[in-house]
C-alpha positions as CSV (number, residue, x, y, z in Angstrom):
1,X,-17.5,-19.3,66.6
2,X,-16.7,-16.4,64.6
3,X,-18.8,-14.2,62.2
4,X,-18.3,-13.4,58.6
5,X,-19.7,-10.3,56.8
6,X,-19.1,-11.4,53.3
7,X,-18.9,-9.3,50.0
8,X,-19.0,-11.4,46.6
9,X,-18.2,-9.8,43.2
10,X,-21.5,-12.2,42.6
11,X,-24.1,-14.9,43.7
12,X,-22.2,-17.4,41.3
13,X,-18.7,-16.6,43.3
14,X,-20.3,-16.5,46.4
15,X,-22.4,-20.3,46.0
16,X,-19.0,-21.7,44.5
17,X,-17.1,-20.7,48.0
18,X,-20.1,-21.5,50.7
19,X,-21.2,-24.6,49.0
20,X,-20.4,-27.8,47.2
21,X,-22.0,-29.1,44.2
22,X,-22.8,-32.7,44.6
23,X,-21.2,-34.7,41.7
24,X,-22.1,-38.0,40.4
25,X,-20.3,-40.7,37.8
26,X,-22.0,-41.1,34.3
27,X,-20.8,-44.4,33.2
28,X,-22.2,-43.5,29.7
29,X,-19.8,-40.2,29.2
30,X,-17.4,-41.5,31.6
31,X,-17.3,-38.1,33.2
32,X,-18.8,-36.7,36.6
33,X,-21.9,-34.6,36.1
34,X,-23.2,-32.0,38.3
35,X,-26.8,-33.5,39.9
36,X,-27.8,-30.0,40.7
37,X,-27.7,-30.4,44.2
38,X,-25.2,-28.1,46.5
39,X,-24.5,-29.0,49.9
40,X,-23.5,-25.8,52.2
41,X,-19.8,-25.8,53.5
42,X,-21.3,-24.2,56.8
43,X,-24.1,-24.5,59.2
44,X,-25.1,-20.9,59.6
45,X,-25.5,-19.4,56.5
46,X,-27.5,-16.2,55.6
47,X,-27.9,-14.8,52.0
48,X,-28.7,-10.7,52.0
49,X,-28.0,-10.9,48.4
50,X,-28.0,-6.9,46.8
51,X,-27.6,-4.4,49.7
52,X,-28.8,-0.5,48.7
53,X,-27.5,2.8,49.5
54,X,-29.4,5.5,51.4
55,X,-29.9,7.5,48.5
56,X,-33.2,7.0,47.3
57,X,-35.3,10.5,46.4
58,X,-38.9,10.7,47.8
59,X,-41.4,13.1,47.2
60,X,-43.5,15.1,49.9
61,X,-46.3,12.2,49.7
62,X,-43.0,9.5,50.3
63,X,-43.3,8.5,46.8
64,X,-40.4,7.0,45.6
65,X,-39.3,9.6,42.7
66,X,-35.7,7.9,42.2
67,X,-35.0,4.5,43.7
68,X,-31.9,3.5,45.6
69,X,-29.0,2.3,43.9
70,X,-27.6,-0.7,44.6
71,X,-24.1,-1.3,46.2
72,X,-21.2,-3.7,44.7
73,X,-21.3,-6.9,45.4
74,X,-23.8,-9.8,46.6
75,X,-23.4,-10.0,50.3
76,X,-23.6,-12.8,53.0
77,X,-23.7,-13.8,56.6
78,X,-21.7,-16.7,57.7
79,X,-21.4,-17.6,61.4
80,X,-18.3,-20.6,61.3
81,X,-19.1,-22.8,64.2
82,X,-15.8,-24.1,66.2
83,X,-14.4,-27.1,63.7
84,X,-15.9,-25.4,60.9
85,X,-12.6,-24.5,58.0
86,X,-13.6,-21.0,57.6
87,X,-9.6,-19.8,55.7
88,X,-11.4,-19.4,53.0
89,X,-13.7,-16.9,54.3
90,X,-11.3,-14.1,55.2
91,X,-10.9,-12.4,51.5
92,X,-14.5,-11.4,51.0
93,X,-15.0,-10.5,55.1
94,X,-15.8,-6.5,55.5
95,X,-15.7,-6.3,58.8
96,X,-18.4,-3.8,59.0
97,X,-18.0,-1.6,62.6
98,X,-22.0,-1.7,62.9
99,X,-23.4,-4.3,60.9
100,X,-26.7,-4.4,60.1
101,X,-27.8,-8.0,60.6
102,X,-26.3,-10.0,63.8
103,X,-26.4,-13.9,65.0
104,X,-29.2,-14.1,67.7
């Protein structure tokens, strides 16, 4: 097993790498046609989606007076179980020394 801290430039590039899209024949256009349904590549997946920085400004009552901003990126968790093809994994991996979310 082996974990993957993944960065995305977005949800779209991250579901067209961790998933496939179930295709299907249409005899009427001759062509295969997406049925909407995506079946994931791995068995642990898990989506953070937009991560935030540490900059948000309260006031003295903790009000938030200027949100956080949002980091690059749409961000997920992938622990590849042995036998799982994760080669496709290592471009978006961070790496993070202390990550914030780990496999129980």
């Amino acid at each position: 097993m082996k974990t993957y801290y993944l960065k995305f430039a977005s949800e779209q590039e991250a579901k067209s790498i961790l998933y496939t899209e179930h295709m299907t024949w249409d005899a009427e256009t001759e062509t295969e046609v997406s049925t909407g349904e995506y079946k994931p590549n791995f068995r642990n997946i898990s989506v953070i989606g937009l991560m935030y920085n540490d900059d948000a400004v309260l006031d003295e009552n903790g009000d938030v007076v200027t949100p956080a901003t949002a980091k690059e990126g749409w961000h997920v968790n992938v622990l590849a179980l042995d036998g799982e093809d994760a080669s496709g994994l290592e471009a978006y991996d961070t790496a993070p020394a202390t990550p914030a979310r780990i496999w129980g």
